[in-house]
PDB file of the backbone (N, CA, C, O) and the ligand in Angstrom, with CONECT records:
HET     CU  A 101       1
ATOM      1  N   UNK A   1      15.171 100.699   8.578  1.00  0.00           N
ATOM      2  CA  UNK A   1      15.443 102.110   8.366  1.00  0.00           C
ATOM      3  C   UNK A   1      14.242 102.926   8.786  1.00  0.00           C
ATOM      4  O   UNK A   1      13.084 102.553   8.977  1.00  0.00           O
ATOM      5  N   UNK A   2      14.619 103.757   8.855  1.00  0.00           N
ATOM      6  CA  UNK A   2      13.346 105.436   9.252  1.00  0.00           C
ATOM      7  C   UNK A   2      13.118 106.432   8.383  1.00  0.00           C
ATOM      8  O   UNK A   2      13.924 106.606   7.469  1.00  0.00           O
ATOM      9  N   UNK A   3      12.075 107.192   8.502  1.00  0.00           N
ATOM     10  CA  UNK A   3      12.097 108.109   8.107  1.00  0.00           C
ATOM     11  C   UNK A   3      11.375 109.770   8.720  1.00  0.00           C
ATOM     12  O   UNK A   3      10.174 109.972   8.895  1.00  0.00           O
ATOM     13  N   UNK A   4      12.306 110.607   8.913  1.00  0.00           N
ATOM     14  CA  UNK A   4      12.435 111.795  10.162  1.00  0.00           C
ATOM     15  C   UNK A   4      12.407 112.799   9.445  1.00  0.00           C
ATOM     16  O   UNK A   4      12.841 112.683   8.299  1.00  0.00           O
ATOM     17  N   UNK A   5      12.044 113.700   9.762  1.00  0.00           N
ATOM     18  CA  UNK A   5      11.706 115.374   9.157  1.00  0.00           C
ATOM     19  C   UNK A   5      11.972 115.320   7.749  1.00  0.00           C
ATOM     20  O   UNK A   5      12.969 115.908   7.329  1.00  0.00           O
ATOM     21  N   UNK A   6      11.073 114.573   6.801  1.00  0.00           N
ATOM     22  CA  UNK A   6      11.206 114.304   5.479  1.00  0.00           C
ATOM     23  C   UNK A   6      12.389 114.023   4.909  1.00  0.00           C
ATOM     24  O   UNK A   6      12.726 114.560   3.853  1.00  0.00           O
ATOM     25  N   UNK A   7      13.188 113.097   5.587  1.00  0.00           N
ATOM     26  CA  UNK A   7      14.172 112.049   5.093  1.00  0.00           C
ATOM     27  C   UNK A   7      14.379 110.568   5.144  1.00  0.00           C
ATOM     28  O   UNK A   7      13.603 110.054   5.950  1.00  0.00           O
ATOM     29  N   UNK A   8      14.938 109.964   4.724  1.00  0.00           N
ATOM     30  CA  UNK A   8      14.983 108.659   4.939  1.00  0.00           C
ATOM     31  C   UNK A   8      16.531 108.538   5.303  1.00  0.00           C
ATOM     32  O   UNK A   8      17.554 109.128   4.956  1.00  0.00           O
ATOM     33  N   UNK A   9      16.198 107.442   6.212  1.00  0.00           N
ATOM     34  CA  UNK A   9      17.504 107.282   7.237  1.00  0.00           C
ATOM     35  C   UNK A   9      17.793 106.088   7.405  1.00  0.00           C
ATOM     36  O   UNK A   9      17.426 105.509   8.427  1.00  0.00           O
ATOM     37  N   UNK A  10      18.572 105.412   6.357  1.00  0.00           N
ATOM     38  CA  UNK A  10      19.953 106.359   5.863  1.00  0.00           C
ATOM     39  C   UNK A  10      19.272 106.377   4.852  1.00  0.00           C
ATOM     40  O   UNK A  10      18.418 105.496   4.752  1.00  0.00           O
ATOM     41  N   UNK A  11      19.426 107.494   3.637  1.00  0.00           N
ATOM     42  CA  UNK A  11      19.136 107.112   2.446  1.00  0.00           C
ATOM     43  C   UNK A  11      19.451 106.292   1.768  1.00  0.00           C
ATOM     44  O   UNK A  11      18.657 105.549   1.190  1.00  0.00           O
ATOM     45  N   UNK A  12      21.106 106.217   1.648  1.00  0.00           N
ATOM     46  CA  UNK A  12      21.720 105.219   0.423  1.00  0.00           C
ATOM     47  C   UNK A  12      21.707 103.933   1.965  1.00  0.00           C
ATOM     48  O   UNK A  12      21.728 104.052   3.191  1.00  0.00           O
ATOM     49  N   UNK A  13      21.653 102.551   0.787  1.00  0.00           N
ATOM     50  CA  UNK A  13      21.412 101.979   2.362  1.00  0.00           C
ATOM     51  C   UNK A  13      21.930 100.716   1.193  1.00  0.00           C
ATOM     52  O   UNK A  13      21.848 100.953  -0.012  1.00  0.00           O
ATOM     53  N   UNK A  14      22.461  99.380   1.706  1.00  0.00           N
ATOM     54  CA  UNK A  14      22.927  98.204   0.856  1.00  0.00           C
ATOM     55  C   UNK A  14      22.742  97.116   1.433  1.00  0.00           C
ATOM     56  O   UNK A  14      23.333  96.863   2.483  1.00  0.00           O
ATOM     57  N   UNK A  15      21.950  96.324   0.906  1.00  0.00           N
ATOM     58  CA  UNK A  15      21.166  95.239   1.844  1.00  0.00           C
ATOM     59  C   UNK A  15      21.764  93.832   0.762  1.00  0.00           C
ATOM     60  O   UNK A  15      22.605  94.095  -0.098  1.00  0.00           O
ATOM     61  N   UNK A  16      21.381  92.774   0.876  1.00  0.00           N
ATOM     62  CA  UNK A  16      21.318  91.607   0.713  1.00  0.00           C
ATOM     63  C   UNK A  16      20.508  91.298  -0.737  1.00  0.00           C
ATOM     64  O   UNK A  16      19.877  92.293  -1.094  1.00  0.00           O
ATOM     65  N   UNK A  17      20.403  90.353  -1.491  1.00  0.00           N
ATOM     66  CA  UNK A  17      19.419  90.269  -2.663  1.00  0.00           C
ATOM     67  C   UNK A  17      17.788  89.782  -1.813  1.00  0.00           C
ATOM     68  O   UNK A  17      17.679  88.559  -1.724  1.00  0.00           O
ATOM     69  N   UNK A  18      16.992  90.319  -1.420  1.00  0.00           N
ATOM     70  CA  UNK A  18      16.166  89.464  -1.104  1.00  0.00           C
ATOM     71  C   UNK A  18      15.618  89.757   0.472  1.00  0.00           C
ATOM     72  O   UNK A  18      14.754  89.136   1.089  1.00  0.00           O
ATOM     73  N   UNK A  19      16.330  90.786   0.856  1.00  0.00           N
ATOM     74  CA  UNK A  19      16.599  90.966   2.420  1.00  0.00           C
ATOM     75  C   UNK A  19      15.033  91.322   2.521  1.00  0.00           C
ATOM     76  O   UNK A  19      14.368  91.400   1.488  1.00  0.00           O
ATOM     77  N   UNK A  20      14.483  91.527   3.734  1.00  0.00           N
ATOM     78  CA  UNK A  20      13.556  92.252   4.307  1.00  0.00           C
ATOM     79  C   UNK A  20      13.823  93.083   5.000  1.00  0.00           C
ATOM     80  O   UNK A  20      14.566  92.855   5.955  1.00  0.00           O
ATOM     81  N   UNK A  21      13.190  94.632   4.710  1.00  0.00           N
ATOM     82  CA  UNK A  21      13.419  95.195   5.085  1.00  0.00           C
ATOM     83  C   UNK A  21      12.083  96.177   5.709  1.00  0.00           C
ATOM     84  O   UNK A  21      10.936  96.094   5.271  1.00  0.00           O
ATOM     85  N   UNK A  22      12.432  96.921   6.599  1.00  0.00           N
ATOM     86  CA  UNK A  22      11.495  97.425   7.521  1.00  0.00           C
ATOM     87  C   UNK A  22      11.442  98.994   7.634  1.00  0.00           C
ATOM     88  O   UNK A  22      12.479  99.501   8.061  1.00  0.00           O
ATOM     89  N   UNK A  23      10.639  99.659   7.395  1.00  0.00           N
ATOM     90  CA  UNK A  23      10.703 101.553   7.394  1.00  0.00           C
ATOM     91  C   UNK A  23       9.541 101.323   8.451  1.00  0.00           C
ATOM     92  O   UNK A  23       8.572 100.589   8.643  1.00  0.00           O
ATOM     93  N   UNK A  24      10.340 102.582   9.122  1.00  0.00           N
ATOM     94  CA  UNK A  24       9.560 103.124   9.952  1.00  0.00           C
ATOM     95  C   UNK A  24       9.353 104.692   9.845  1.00  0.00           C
ATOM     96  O   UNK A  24      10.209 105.453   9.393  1.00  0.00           O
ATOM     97  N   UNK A  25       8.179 105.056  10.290  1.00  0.00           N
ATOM     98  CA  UNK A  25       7.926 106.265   9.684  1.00  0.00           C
ATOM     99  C   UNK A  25       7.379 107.270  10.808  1.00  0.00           C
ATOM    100  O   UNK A  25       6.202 107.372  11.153  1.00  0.00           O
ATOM    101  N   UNK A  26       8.669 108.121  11.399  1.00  0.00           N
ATOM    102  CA  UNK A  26       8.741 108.644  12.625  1.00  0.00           C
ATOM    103  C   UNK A  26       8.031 110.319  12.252  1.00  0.00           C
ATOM    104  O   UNK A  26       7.935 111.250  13.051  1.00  0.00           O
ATOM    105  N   UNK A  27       7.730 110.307  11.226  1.00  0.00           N
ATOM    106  CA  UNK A  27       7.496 112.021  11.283  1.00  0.00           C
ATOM    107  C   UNK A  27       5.960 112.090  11.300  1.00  0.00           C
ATOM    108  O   UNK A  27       5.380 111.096  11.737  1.00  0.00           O
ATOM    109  N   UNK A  28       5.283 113.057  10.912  1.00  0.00           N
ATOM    110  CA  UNK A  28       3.808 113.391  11.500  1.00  0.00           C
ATOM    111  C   UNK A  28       2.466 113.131   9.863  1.00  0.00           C
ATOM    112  O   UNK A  28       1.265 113.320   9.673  1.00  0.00           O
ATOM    113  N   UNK A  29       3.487 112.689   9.171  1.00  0.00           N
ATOM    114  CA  UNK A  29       2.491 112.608   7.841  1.00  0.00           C
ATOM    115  C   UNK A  29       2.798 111.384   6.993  1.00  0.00           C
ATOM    116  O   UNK A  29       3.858 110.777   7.141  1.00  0.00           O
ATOM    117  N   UNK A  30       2.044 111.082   6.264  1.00  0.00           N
ATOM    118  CA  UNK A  30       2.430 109.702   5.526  1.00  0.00           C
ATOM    119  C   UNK A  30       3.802 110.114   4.554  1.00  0.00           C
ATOM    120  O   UNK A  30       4.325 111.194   4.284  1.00  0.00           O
ATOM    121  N   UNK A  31       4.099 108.724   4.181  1.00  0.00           N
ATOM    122  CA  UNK A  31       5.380 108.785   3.287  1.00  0.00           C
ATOM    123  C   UNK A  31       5.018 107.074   2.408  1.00  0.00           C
ATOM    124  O   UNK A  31       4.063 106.346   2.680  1.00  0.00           O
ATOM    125  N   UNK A  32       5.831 106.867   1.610  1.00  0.00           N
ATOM    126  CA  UNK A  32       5.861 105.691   0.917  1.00  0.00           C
ATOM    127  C   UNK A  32       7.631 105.801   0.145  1.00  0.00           C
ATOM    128  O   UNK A  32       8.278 106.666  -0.447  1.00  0.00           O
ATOM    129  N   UNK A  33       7.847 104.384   0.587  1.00  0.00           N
ATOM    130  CA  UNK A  33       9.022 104.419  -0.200  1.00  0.00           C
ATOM    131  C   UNK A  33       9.203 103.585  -1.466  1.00  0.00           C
ATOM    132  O   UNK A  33       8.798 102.427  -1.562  1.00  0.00           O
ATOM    133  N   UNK A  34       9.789 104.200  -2.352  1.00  0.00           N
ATOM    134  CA  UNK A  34       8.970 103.191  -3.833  1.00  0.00           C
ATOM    135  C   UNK A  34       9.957 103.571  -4.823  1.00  0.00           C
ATOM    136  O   UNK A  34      10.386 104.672  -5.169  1.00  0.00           O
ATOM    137  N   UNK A  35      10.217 102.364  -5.201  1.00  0.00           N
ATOM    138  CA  UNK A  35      11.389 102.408  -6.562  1.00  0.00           C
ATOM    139  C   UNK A  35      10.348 103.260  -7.765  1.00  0.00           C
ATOM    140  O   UNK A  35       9.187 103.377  -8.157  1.00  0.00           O
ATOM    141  N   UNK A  36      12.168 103.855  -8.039  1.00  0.00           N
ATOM    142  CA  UNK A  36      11.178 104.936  -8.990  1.00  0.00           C
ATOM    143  C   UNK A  36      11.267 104.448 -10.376  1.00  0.00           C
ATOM    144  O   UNK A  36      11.001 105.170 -11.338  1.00  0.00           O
ATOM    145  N   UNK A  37      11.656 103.170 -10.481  1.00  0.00           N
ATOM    146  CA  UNK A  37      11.752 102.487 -11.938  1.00  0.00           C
ATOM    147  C   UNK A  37      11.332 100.868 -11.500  1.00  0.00           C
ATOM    148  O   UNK A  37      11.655 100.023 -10.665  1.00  0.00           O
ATOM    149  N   UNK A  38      10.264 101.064 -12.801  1.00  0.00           N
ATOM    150  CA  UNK A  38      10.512  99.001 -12.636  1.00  0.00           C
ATOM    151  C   UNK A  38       9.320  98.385 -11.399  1.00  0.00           C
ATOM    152  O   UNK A  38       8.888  97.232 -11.396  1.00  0.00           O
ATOM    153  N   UNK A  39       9.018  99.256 -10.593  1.00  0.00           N
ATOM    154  CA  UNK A  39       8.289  98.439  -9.553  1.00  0.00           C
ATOM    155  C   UNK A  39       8.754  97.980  -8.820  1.00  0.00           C
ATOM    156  O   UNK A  39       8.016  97.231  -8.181  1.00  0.00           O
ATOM    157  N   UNK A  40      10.296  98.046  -8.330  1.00  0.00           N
ATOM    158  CA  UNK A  40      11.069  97.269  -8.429  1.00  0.00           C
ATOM    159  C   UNK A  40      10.707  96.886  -6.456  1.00  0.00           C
ATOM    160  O   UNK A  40      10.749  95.737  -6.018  1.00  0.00           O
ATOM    161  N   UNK A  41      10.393  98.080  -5.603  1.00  0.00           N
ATOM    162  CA  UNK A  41       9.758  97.608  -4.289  1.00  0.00           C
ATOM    163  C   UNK A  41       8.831  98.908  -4.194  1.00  0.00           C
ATOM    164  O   UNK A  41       8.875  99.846  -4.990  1.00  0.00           O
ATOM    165  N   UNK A  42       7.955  98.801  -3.048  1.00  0.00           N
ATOM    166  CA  UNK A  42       6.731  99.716  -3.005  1.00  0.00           C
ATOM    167  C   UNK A  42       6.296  99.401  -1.630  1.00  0.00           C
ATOM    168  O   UNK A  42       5.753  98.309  -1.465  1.00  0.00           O
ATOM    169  N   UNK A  43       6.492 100.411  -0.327  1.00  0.00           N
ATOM    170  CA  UNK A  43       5.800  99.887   0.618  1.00  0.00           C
ATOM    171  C   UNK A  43       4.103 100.553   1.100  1.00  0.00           C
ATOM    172  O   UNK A  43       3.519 100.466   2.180  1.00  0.00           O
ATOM    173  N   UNK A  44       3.632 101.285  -0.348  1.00  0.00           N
ATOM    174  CA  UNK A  44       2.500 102.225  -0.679  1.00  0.00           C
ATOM    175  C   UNK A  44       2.873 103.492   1.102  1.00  0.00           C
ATOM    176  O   UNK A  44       3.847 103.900   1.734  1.00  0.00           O
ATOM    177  N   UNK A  45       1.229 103.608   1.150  1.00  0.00           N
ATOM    178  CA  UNK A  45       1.256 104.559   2.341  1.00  0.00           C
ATOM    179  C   UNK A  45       2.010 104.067   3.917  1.00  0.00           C
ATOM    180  O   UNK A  45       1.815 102.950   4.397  1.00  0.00           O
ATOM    181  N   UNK A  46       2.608 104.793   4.369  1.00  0.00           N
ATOM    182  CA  UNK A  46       3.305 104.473   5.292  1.00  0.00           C
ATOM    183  C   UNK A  46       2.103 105.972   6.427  1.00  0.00           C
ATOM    184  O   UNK A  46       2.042 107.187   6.241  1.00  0.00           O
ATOM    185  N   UNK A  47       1.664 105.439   7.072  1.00  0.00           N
ATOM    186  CA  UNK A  47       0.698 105.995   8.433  1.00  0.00           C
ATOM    187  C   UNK A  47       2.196 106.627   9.300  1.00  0.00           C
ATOM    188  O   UNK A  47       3.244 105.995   9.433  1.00  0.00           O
ATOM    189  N   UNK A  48       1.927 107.968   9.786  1.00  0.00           N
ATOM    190  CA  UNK A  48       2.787 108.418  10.949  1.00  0.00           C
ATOM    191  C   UNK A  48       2.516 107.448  12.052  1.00  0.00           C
ATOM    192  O   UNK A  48       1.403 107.025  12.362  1.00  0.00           O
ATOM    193  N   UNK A  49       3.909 107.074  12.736  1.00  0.00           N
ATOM    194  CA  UNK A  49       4.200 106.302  13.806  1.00  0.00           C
ATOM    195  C   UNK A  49       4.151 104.809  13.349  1.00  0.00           C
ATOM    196  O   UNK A  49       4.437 103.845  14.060  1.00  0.00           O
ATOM    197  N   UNK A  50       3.699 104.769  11.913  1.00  0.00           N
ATOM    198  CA  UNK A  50       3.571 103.199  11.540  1.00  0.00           C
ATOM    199  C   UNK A  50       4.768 102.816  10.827  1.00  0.00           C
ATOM    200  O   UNK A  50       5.648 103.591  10.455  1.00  0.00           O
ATOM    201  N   UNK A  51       4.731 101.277  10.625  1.00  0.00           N
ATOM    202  CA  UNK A  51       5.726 100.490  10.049  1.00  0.00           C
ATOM    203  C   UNK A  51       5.861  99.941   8.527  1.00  0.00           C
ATOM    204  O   UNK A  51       4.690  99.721   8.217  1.00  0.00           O
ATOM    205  N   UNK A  52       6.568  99.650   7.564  1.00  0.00           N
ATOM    206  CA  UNK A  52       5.925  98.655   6.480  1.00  0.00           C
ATOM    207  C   UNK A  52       7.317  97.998   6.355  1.00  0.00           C
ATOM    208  O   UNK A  52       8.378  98.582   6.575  1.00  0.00           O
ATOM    209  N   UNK A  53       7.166  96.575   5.935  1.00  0.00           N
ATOM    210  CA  UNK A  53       7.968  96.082   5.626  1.00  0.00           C
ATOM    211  C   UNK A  53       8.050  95.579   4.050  1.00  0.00           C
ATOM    212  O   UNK A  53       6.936  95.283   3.618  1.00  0.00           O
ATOM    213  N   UNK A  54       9.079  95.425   3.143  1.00  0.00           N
ATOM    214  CA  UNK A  54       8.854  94.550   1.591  1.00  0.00           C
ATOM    215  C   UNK A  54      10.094  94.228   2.054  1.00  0.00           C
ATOM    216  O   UNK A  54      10.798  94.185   3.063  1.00  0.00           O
ATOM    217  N   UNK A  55      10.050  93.972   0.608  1.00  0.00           N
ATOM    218  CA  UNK A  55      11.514  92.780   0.204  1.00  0.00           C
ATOM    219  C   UNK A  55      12.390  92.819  -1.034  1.00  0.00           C
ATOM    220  O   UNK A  55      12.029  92.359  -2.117  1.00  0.00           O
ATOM    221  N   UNK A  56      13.629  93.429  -0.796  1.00  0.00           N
ATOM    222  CA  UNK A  56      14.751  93.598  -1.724  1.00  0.00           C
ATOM    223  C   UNK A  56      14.683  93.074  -2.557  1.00  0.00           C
ATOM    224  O   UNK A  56      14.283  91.923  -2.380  1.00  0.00           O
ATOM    225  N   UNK A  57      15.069  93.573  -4.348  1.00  0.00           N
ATOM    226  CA  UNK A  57      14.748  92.650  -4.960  1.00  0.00           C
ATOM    227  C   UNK A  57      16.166  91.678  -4.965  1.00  0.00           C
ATOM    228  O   UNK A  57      17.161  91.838  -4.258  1.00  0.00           O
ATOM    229  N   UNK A  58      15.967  90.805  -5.816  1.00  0.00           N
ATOM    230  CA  UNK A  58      16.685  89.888  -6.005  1.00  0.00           C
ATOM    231  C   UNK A  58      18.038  89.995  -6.947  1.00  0.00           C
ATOM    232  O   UNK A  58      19.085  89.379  -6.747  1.00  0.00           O
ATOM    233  N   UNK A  59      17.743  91.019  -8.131  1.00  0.00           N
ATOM    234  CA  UNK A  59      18.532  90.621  -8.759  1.00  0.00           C
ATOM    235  C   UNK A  59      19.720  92.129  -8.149  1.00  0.00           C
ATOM    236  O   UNK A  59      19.142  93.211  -8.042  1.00  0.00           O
ATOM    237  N   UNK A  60      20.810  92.108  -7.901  1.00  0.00           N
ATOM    238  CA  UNK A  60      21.928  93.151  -7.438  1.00  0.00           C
ATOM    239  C   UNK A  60      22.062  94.235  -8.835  1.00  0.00           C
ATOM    240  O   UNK A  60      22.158  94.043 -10.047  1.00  0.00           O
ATOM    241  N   UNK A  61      22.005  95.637  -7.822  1.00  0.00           N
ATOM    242  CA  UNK A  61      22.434  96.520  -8.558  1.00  0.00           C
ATOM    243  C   UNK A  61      21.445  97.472  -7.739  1.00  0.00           C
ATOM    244  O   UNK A  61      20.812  97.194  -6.721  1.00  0.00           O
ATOM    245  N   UNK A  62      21.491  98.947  -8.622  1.00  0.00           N
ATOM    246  CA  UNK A  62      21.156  99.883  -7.779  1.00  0.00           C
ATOM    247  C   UNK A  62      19.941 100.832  -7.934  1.00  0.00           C
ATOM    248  O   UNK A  62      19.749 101.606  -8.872  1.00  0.00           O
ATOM    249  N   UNK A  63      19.022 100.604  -6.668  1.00  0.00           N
ATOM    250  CA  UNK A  63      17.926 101.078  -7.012  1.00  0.00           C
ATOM    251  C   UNK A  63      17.129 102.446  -6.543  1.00  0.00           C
ATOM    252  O   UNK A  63      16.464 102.577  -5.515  1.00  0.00           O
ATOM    253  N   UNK A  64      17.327 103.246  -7.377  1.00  0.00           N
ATOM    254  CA  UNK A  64      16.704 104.711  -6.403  1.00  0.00           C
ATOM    255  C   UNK A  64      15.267 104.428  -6.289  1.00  0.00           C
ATOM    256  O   UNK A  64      14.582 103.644  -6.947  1.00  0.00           O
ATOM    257  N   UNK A  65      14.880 105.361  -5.153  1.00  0.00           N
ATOM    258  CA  UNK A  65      13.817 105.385  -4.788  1.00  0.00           C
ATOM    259  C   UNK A  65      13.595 106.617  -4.275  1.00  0.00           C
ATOM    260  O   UNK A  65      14.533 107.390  -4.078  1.00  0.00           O
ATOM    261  N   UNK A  66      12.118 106.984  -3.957  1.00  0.00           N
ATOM    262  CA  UNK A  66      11.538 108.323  -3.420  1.00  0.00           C
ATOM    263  C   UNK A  66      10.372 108.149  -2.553  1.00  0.00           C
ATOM    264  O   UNK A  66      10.377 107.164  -1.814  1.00  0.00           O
ATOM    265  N   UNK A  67       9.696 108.689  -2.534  1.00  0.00           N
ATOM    266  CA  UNK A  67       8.220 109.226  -1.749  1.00  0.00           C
ATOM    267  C   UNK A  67       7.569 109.460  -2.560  1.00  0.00           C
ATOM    268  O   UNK A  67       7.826 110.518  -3.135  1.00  0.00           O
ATOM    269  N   UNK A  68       6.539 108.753  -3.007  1.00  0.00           N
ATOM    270  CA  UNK A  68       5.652 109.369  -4.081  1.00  0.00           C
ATOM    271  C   UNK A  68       4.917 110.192  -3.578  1.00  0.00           C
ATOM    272  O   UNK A  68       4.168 110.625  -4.453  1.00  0.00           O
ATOM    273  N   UNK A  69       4.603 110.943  -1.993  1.00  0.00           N
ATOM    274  CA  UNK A  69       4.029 111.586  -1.442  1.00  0.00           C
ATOM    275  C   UNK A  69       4.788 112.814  -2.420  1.00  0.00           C
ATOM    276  O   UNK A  69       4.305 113.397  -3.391  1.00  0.00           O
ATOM    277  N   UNK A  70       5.930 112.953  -1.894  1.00  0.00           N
ATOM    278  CA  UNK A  70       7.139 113.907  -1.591  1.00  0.00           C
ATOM    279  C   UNK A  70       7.968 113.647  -2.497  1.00  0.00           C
ATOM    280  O   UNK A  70       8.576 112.616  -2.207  1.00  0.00           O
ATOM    281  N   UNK A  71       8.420 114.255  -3.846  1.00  0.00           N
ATOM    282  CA  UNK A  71       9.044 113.411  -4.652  1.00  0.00           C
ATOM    283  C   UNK A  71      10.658 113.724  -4.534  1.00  0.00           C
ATOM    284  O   UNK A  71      11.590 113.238  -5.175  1.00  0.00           O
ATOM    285  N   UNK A  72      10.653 115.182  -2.984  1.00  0.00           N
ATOM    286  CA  UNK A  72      11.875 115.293  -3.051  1.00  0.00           C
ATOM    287  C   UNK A  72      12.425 114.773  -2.167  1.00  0.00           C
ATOM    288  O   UNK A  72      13.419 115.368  -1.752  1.00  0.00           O
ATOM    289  N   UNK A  73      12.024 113.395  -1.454  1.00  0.00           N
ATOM    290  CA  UNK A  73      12.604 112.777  -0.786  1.00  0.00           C
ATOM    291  C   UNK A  73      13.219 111.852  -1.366  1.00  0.00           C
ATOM    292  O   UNK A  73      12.387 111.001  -1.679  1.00  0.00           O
ATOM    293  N   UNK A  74      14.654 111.434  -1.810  1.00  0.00           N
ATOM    294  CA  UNK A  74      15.219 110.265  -2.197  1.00  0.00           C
ATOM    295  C   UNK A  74      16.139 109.557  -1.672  1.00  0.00           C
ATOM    296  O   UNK A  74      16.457 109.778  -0.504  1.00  0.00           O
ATOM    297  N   UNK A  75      16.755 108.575  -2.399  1.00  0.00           N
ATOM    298  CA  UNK A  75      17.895 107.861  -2.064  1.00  0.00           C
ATOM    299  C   UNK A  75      18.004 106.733  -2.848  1.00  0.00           C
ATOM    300  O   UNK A  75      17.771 106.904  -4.045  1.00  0.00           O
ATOM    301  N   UNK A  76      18.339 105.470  -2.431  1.00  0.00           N
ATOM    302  CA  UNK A  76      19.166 104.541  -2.992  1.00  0.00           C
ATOM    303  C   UNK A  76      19.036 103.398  -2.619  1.00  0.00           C
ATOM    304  O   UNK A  76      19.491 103.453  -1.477  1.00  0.00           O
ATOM    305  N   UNK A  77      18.762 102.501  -2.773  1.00  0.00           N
ATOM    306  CA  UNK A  77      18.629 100.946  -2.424  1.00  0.00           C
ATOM    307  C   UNK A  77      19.814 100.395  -3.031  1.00  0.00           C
ATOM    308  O   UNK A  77      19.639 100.284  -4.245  1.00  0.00           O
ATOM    309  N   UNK A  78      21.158  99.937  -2.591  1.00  0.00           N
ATOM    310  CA  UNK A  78      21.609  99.126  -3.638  1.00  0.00           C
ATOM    311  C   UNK A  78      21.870  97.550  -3.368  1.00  0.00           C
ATOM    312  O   UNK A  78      22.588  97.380  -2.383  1.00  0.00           O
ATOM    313  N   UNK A  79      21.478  96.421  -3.975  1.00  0.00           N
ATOM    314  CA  UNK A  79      21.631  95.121  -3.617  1.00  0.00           C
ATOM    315  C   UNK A  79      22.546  94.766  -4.350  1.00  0.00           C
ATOM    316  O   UNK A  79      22.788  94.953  -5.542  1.00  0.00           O
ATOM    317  N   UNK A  80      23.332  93.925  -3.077  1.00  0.00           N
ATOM    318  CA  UNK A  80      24.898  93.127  -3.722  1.00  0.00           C
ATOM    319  C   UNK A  80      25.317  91.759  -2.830  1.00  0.00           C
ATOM    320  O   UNK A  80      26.325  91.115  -3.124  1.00  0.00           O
TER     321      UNK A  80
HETATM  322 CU    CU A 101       6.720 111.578   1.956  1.00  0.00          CU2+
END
């Protein structure tokens, strides 16, 4: 996934228990994408033009997340 003029793309997004997953971070300032409960994933600072990858958690169900830069960037992780 990406993230473009302070969004994440796609936001709501449904991956695998465990998947790896990859943000890329196309706009001009840092971002981080980070469960907003639990710890649950965290890819900290994300550098403009840079990449981070973590890893879904394991157990299924649904996990919001934000920008701790930007807290009005959100969306949704859900694993199933
Ligand atoms: Cu941000």
């Amino acid at each position: 996934m990406s993230i473009k003029d302070f969004k994440f793309r796609p936001a709501d997004l449904t991956v695998a228990p465990g998947a790896k997953i990859t943000v890329t971070n196309n706009d001009t300032t840092t971002h981080t994408m980070t469960a907003t409960k639990g710890k649950a994933f965290d890819t900290g600072d994300i550098a403009p033009g840079k990449s981070a990858t973590f890893t879904a958690p394991s157990k299924a169900g649904g996990y919001p997340y934000d920008c701790t830069i930007h807290p009005f960037m959100t969306g949704t992780l859900t694993v199933k």
